[in-house]
C-alpha positions as CSV (number, residue, x, y, z in Angstrom):
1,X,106.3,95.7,15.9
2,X,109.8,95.9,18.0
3,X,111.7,96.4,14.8
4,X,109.5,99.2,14.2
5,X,109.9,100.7,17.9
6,X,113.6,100.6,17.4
7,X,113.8,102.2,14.1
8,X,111.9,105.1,15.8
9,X,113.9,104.8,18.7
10,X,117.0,105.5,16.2
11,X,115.4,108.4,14.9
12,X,114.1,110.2,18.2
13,X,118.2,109.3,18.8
14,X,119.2,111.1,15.7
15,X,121.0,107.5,14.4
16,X,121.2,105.9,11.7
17,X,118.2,103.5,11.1
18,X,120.7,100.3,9.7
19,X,120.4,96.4,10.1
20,X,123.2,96.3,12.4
21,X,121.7,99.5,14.6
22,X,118.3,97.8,15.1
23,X,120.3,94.4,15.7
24,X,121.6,95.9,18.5
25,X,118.5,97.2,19.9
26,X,116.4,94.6,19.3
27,X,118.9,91.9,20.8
28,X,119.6,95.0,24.0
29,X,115.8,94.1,24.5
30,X,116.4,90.7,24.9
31,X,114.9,89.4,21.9
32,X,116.4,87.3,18.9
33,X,116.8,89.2,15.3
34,X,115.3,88.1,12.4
35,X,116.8,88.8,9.7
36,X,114.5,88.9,7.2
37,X,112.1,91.2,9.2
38,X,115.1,93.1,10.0
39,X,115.7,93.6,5.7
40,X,112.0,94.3,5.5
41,X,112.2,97.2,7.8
42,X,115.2,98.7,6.3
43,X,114.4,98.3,2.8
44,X,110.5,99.7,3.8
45,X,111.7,103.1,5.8
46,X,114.5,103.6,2.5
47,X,113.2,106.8,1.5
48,X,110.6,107.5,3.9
49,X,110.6,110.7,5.8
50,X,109.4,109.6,9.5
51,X,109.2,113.1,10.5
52,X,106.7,114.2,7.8
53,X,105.0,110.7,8.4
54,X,104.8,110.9,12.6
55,X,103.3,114.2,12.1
56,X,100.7,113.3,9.7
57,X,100.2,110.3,12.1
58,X,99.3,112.6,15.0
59,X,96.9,114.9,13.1
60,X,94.8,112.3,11.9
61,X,93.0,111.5,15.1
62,X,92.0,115.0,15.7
63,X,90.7,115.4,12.3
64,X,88.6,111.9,12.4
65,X,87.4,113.2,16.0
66,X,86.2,116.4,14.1
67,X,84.8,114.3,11.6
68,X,82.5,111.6,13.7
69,X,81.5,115.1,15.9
70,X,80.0,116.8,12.6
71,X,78.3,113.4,11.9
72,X,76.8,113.0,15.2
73,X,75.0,116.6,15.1
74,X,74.0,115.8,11.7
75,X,72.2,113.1,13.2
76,X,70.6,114.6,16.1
77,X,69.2,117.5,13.5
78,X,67.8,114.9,11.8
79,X,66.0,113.2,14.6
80,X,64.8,116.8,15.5
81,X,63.4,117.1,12.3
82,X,61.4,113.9,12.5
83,X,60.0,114.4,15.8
84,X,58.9,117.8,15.0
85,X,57.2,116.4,11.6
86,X,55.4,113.3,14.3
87,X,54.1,116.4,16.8
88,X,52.5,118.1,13.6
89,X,50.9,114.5,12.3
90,X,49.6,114.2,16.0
91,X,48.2,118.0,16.4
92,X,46.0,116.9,12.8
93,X,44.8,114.0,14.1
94,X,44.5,115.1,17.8
C-alpha cells in the first residue's frame, strides 16, 4: 500500500512517478524497498491516468449511497404494501 501512497504523493507533487522517485520516498519513510513491488507499481500505473481514475474513485461512493437509499424506500413501500393488504384480511374476518 505505501508504494501506492507514494506514487500519489508524486502526482499531487507534479513528479515523475519512477522506481528511483518512489525509492526515495518509500526509504524517506523509513521503510526498505522492494524491488519487485516497486516494478509492479511502475509497470501497473504505465498508462494510467490517476486524475481521470481519483475522480471516478470519489464519485462512486455518492452514487452507491444514492443507490442503497433508492433500495431502502423500495423496501419500506413494500412493507406498506403488505401491512395494508394484513389490515384488509383482518377487517373480513373481524
Amino acid at each position: 500500500m505505501e508504494y501506492i501512497y507514494a506514487a500519489l504523493l508524486l502526482h499531487k507533487l507534479g513528479k515523475e512517478i519512477t522506481e528511483e522517485n518512489l525509492k526515495k520516498i518509500i526509504e524517506a519513510a523509513g521503510s526498505k524497498t522492494d524491488e519487485s513491488k516497486l516494478k509492479t507499481v511502475i509497470t501497473t500505473l504505465k498508462g494510467v491516468d490517476i486524475e481521470k481514475t481519483l475522480k471516478e474513485a470519489a464519485a462512486m461512493p455518492v452514487s452507491a449511497a444514492a443507490s442503497a437509499e433508492k433500495t431502502e424506500k423500495k423496501e419500506e413501500k413494500k412493507e406498506e404494501k403488505k401491512e395494508e393488504a394484513a389490515e384488509g384480511l383482518a377487517a373480513l374476518f373481524g
